[in-house]
ZAMARGU-4260 file (C-alpha; in steps of 0.2 Angstrom, whole numbers, plus 5000, padded with zeros to 4 digits):
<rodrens>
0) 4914/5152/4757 | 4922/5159/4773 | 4924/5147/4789 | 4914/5152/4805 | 4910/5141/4821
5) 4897/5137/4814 | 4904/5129/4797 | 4904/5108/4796 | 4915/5099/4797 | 4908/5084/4785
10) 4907/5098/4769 | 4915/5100/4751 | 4933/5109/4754 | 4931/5128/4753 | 4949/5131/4745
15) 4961/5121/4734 | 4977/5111/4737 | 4988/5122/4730 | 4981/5138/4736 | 4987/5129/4754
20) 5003/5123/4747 | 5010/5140/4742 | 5002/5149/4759 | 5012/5134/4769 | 5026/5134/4758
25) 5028/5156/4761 | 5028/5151/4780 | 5036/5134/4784 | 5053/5137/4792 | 5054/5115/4794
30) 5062/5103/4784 | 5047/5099/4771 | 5052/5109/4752 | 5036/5114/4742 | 5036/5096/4734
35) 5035/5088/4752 | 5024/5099/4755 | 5012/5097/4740 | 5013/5078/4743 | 5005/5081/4760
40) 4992/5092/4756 | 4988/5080/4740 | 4985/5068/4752 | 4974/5073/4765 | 4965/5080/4750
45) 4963/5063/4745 | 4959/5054/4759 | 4947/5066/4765 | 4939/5064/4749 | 4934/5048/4754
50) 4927/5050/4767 | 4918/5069/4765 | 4928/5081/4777 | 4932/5097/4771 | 4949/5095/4766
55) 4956/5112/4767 | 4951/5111/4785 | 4960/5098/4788 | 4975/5108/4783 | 4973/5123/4793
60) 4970/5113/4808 | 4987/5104/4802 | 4995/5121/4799 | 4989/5129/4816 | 4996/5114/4825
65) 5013/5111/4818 | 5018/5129/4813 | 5015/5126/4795 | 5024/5109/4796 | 5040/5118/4807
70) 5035/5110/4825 | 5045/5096/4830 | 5031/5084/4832 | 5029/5088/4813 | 5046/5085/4807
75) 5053/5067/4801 | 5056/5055/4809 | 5039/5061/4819 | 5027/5066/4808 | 5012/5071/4819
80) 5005/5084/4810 | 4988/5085/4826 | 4997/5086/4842 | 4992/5068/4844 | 4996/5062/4860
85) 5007/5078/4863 | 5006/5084/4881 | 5021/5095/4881 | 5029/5083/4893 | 5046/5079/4885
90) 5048/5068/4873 | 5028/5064/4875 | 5019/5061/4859 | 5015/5049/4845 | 5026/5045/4831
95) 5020/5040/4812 | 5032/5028/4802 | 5023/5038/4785 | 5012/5052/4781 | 5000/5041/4776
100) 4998/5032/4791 | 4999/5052/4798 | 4985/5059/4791 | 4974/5045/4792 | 4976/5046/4810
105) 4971/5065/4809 | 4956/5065/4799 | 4949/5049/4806 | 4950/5057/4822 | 4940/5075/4817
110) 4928/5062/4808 | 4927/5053/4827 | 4924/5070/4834 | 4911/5073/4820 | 4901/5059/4819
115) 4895/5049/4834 | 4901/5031/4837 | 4891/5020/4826 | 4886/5031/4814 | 4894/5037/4797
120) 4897/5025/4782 | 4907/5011/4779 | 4923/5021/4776 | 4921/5034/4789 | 4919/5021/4801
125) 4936/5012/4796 | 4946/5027/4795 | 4940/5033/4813 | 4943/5015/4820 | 4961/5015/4813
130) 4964/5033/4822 | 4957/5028/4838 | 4968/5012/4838 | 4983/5025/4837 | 4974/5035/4852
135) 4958/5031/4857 | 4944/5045/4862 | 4931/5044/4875 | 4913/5042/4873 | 4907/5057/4878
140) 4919/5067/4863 | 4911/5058/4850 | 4901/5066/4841 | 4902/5082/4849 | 4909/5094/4833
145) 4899/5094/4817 | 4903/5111/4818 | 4920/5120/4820 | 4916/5127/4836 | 4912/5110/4842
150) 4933/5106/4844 | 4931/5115/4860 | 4935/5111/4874 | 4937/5091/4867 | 4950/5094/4854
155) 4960/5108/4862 | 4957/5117/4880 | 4961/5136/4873 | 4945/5144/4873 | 4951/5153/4859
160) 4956/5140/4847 | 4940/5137/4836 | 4942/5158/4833 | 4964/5154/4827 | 4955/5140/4816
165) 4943/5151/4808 | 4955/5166/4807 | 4969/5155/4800 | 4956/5147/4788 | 4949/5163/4779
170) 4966/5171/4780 | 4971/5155/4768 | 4955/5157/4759 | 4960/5176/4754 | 4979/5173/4752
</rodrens>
């Protein structure tokens, strides 16, 4: 099933782990090797699962931001694999001691921006309070993106970006 603006965020993935692995793996110019690489993907499959984002999603948004794990925010000792925090001031930007700890951060904030404050279930509820300890989000983006196109303006100011996601996202769908 191809993405659109319109696609949920909270969904089944659309494509598989390692159909992202080898697309990443073709275009990564970083320091992460195709098992690095599968480890990273295997876990935010993983911890998506728990919680019901689309997973694959959740990849593309991570391959946009970092350049397919190239960027320097993405590379260790940084491992910010959302532009959390990045302003593009030097040096401006929030560091993860583990991928874990990484992508937990990034999926618990698309849940935050998916699912108003209050709502979701238990586990939604934990992983978005853990993410917004890292870097907390303001009322008023709560809620605001069930749907792709929702990540504008909140997530990123390009007017563009939900379109780079989508493109990005059925490009790695087809690969």
């Amino acid at each position: 099933m191809a993405y659109s603006e319109h696609s949920k965020l909270l969904a089944q993935p659309r494509g598989d782990a390692e159909r992202a692995v080898v697309f990443i793996d073709q275009r990564s110019r970083g320091e992460y090797e195709t098992g690095a690489i599968r480890e990273i993907v295997g876990r935010y499959f993983a911890t998506c699962a728990t919680v019901g984002l689309d997973p694959f999603f959740a990849v593309v948004q991570m391959s946009h931001e970092t350049g397919f794990l190239s960027s320097f925010w993405s590379q260790r000792p940084r491992r910010n694999p959302a532009g959390i925090g990045v302003t593009g001031a030097p040096g401006v930007g929030i560091s993860f001691p583990s991928w874990k700890q990484a992508i937990n951060a990034h999926v618990g904030r698309l849940l935050a921006y998916a699912i108003g404050a209050g709502r979701g279930t238990e586990a939604q509820r934990a992983l978005i309070a853990e993410a917004l300890a890292v870097r907390p989000l303001g009322a008023d983006k709560r809620g605001v993106a069930p749907l792709l196109g929702g990540l504008v303006p909140g997530w990123a100011a390009d007017p563009r970006y939900t379109h780079k996601l989508v493109a990005l996202g059925n490009e790695m769908l087809r690969d």
